[in-house]
C-alpha positions in Angstrom: 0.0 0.0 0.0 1.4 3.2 -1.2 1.5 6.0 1.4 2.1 8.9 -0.5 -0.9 11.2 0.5 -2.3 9.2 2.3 -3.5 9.0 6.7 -2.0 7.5 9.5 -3.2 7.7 13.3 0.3 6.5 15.5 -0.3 6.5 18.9 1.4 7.1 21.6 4.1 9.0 18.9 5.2 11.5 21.6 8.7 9.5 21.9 10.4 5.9 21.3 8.6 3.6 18.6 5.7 5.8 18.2 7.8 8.4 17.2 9.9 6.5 15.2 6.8 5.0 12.9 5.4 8.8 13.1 8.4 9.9 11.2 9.1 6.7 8.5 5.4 7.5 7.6 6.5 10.7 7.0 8.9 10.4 4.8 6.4 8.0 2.8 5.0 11.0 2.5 1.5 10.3 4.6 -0.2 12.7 6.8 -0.4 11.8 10.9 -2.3 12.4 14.0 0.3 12.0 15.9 -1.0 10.9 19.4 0.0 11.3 23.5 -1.4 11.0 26.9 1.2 13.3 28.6 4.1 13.9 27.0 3.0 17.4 25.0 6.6 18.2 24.8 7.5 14.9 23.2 4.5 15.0 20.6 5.6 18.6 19.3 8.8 17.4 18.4 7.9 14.4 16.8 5.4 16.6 14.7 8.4 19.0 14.1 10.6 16.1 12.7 7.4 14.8 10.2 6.7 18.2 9.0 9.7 18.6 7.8 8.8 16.2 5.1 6.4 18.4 3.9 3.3 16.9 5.4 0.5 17.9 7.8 -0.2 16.4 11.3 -2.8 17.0 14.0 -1.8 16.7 17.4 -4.4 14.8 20.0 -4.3 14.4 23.5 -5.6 11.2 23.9 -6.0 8.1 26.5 -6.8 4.9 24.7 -8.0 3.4 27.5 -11.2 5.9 27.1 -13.3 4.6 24.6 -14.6 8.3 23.1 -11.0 9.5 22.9 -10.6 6.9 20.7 -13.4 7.6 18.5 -12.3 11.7 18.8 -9.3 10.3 17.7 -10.1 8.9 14.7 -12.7 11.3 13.9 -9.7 13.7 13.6 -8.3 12.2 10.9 -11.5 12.0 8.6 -13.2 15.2 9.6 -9.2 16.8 8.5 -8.6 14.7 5.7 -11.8 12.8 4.6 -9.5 9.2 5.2 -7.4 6.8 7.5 -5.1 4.1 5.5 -2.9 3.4 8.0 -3.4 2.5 12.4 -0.2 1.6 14.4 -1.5 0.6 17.7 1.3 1.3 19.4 0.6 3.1 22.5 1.6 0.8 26.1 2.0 1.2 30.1 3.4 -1.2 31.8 4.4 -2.3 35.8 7.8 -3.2 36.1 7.6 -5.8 39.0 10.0 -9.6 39.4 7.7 -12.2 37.5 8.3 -14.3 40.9 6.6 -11.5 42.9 3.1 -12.6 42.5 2.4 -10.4 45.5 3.9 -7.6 44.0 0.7 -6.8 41.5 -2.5 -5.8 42.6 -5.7 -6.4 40.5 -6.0 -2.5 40.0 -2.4 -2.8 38.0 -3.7 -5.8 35.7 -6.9 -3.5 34.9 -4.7 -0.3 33.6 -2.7 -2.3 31.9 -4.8 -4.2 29.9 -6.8 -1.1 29.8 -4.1 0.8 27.5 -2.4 -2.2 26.4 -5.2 -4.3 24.8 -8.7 -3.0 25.5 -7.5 0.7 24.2 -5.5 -1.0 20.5 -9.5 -2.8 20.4 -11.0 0.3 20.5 -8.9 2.3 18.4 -9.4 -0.5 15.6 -12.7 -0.3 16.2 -12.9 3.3 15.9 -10.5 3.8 12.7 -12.1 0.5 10.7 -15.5 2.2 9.2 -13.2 5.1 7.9 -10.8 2.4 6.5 -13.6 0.2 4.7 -14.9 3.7 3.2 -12.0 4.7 1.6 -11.5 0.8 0.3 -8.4 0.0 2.2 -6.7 0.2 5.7 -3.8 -2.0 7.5 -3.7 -1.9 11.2 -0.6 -2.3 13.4 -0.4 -3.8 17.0 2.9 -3.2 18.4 3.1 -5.9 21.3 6.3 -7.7 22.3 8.3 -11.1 22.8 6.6 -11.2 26.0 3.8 -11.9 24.8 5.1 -15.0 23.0 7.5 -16.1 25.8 5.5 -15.0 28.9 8.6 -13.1 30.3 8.9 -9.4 30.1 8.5 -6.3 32.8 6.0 -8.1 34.9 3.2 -11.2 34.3 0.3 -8.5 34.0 2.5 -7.0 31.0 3.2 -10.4 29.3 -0.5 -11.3 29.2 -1.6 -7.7 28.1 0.5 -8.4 25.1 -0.4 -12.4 24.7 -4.0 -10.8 24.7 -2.8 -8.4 21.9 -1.7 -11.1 19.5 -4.8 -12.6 19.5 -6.8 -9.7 19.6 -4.7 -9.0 15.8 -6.0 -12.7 14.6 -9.6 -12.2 15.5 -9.7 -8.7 14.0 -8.2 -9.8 11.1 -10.9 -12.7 10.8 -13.4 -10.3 10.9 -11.8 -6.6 9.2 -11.0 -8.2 5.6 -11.4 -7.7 2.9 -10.3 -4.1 3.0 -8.3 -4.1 6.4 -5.2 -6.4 7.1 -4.2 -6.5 10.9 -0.7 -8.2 12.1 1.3 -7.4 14.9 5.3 -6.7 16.0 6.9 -8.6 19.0 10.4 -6.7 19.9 12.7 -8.2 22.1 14.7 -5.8 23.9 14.6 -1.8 22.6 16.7 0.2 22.6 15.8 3.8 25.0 14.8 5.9 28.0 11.5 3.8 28.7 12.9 0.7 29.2 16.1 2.2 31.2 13.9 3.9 33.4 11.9 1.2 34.4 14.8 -1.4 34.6 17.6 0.8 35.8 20.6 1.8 34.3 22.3 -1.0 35.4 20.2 -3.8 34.9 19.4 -2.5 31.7 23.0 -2.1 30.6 23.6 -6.1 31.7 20.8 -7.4 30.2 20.9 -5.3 26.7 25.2 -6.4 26.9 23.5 -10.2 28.0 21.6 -10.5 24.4 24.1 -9.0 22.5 26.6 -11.8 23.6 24.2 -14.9 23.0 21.7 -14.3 20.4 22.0 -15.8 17.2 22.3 -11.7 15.6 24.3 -10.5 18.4 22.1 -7.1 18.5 19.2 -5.5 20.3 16.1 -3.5 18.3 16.3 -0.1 18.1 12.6 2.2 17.6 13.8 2.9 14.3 14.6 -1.0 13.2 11.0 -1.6 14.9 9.3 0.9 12.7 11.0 -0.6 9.4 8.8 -3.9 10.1 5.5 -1.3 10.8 6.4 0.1 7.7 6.5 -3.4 6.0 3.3 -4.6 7.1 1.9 -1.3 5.7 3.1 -1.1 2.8 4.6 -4.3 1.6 2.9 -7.5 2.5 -1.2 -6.9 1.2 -0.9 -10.2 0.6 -0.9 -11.1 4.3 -3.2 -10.4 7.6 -2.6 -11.9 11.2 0.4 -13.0 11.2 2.9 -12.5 14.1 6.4 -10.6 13.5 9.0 -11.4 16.2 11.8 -8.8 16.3 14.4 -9.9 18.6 17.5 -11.2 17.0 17.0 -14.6 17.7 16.7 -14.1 21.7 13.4 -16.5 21.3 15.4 -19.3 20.3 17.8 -19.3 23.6 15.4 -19.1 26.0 17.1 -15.8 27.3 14.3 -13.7 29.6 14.3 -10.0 28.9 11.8 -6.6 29.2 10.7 -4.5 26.8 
């Protein structure tokens, strides 16, 4: 699918992957909302860096966990530009607790997670799929993670969030076709301030030096080699519609636990 002209929504684009899909799409030369919850500072300078490509973006403040931001959301995008070809649902929270504390979660963390995590990319597919099927074409994005595959990851509440997400992309795209493919991402360890803040600087510096030593590829994912496989599944692959896309260097194959 050519994105020359045409709409994305990213959200939570304020910073790390979000951004980083907010700009590739730019360059493809598509217009954005560009999406955040709190980081105003964040979401200016990603729309700074896509309008230097020479194309327009709206700015919403949006939780995805609310059900009518959602909808304002993508009502944004067709009220501005009549169309929406492209959703990267992309936007995450997360606890950062030992998956052997079982104490350490409370029921109220496993609801806001799943409330952003999985609930919010069902709602903004929801909301963005009658514009899609108007305008005869639209591919949707989940961004989830290994930990969804591998149940590892920043906490158990987390890994399920994102298990929920993959299948969440299969029904969707059972039910969204013709006109709508839906597949989904799962990176291993990225790159960036989110997941050195929530690890630590050292724990994050042993595990990220930890994968780089054992996996087969002998690297870790950057937002920017992330967005490259978004950018597939939107533009390359209209052939294909929930699958699973594991982005992690091979980390999967030795058994190796890690956080996004």
């Amino acid at each position: 699918m050519d994105m020359q002209g045409g709409v994305a929504i990213v959200t939570g684009s304020s910073s790390g992957v979000g951004a980083a899909c907010a700009k590739r799409l730019a360059e493809r030369g598509a217009h954005l909302v560009i999406n955040y919850a709190s980081n105003r500072d964040g979401a200016e300078a990603t729309r700074e860096a896509c309008e230097a490509f020479g194309i327009e973006t709206r700015i919403v403040q949006a939780d995805v966990a609310n059900d009518d931001d959602c909808r304002r959301m993508a009502k944004v995008a067709e009220e501005t530009w009549g169309r929406c070809d492209a959703l990267v649902n992309n936007a995450g929270t997360t606890v950062f607790c030992p998956l052997n504390d079982l104490e350490g979660l409370s029921s109220t963390d496993f609801q806001d997670i799943y409330a952003v995590n999985t609930i919010g990319a069902f709602q903004m597919s929801r909301a963005a799929a009658p514009i899609m099927r108007r305008g005869g074409r639209g591919s949707i994005v989940m961004v989830a993670s290994i930990a969804g595959v591998l149940g590892i990851g920043s906490s158990i509440a987390y890994a399920a969030s994102k298990g929920a997400m993959i299948t969440l992309t299969k029904a969707l795209a059972r039910v969204l076709g013709p006109e709508i493919r839906v597949n989904v991402v799962c990176p291993g360890f990225i790159q960036g301030e989110w997941l050195r803040q929530g690890m630590g600087d050292a724990v994050y510096e042993a595990s990220k030096n930890a994968i780089e030593r054992t996996t087969p590829l002998g690297r870790t994912s950057t937002p920017d080699t992330v967005a490259d496989s978004v950018l597939t599944f939107i533009e390359s692959n209209d052939l294909v519609t929930g699958e699973s896309l594991i982005l992690d260097a091979g980390m999967h194959l030795t058994g190796m636990p890690t956080a996004r």
